[in-house]
C-alpha beads as a LAMMPS data file, in Angstrom:
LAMMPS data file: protein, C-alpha beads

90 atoms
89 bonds

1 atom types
1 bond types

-500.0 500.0 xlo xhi
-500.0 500.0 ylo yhi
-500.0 500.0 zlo zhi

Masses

1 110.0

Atoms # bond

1 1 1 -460.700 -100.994 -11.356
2 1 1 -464.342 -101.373 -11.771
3 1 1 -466.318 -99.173 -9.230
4 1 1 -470.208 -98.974 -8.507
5 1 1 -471.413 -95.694 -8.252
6 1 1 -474.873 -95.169 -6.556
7 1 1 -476.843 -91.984 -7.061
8 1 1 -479.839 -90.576 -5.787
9 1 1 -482.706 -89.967 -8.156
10 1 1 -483.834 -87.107 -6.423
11 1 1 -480.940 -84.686 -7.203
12 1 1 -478.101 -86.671 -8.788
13 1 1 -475.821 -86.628 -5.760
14 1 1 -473.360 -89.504 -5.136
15 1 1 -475.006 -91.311 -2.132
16 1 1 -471.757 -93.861 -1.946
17 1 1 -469.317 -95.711 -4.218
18 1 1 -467.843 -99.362 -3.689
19 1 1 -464.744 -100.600 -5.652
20 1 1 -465.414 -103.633 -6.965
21 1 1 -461.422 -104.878 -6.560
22 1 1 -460.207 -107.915 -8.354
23 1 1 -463.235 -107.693 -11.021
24 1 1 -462.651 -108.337 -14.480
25 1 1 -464.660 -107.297 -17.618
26 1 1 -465.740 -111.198 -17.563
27 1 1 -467.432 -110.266 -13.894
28 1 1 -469.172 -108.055 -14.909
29 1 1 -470.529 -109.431 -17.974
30 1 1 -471.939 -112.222 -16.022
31 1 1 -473.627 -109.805 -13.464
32 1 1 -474.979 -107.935 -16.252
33 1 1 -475.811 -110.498 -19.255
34 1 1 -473.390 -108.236 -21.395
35 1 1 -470.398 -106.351 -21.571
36 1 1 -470.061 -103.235 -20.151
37 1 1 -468.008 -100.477 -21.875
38 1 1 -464.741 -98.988 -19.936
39 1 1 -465.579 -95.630 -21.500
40 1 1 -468.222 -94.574 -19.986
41 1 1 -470.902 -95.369 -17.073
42 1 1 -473.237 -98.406 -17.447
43 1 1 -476.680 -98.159 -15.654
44 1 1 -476.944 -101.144 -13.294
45 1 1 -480.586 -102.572 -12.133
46 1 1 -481.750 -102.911 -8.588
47 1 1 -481.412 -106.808 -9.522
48 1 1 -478.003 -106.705 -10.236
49 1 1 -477.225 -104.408 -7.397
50 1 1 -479.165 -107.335 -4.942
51 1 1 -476.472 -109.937 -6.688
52 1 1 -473.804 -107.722 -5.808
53 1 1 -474.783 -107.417 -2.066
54 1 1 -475.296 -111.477 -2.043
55 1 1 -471.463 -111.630 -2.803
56 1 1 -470.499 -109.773 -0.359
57 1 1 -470.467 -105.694 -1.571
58 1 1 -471.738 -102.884 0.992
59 1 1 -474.187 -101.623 -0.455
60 1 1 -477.157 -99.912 1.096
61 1 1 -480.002 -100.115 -1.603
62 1 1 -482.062 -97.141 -0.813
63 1 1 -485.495 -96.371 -2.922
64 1 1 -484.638 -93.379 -4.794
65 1 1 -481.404 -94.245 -6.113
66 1 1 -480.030 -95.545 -9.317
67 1 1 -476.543 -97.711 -9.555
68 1 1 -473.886 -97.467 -12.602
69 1 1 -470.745 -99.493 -12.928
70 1 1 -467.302 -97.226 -14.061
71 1 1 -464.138 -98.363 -15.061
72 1 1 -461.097 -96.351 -13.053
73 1 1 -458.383 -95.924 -13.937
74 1 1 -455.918 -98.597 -12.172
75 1 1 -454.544 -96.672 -8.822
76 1 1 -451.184 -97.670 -9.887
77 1 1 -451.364 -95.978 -13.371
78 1 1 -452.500 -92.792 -11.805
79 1 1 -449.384 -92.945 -9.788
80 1 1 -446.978 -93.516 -13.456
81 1 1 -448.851 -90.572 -14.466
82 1 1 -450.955 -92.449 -17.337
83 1 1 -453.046 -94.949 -18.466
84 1 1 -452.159 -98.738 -18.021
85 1 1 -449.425 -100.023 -20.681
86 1 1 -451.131 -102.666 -23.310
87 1 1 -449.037 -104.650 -25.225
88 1 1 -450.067 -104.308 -29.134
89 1 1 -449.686 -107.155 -31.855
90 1 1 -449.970 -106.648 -35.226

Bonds

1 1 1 2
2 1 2 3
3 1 3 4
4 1 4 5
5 1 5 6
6 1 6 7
7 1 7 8
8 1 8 9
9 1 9 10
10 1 10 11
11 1 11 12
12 1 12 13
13 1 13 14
14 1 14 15
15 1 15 16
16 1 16 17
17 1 17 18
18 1 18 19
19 1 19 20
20 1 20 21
21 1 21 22
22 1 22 23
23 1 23 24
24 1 24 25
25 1 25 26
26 1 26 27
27 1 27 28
28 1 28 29
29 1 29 30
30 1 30 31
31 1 31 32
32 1 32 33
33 1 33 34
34 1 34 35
35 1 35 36
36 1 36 37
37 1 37 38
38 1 38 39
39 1 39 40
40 1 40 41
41 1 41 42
42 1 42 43
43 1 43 44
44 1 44 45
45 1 45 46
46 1 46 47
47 1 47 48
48 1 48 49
49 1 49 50
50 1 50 51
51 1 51 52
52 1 52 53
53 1 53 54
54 1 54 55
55 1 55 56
56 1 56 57
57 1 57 58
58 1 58 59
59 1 59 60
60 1 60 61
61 1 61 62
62 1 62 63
63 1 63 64
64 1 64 65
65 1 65 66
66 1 66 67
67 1 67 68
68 1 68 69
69 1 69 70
70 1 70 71
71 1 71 72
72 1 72 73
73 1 73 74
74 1 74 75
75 1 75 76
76 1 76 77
77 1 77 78
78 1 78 79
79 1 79 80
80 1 80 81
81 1 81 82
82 1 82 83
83 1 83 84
84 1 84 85
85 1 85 86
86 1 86 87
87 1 87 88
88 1 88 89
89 1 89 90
């Protein structure tokens, strides 16, 4: 699940998080202008952040604060104990 993480710049504390639930990699993308990576946290702007509260996300944009997206682990694969099962082709 993709979640947006906002931070103050102050001292780096987590001000609030909002799961972004039913958002694919292609959401993002288009909120973004490119693809964010899964394995690790992407800096979001304040403009992106504004997009996200015009569709309908809580956020509270605050001054001093700085936004990155973060790809969770699905709930339901924390449950199983693992990651999410991909099917591989070769």
């Amino acid at each position: 699940m993709w979640i947006l993480r906002q931070y103050s710049t102050d001292d780096d504390e987590l001000l609030g998080e909002v799961p972004l639930e039913g958002w694919r990699l292609e959401d993002a993308e288009r909120l973004l202008g490119f693809a964010p990576t899964k394995l690790g946290s992407t800096p979001v702007d304040h403009g992106a952040a504004y997009g996200l509260m015009e569709e309908g996300a809580p956020l509270v944009i605050e001054k001093n604060s700085a936004f990155f997206l973060d790809f969770d682990a699905e709930p339901e694969a924390v449950e199983r104990g693992g990651a999410p099962e991909t099917a591989v082709t070769s």
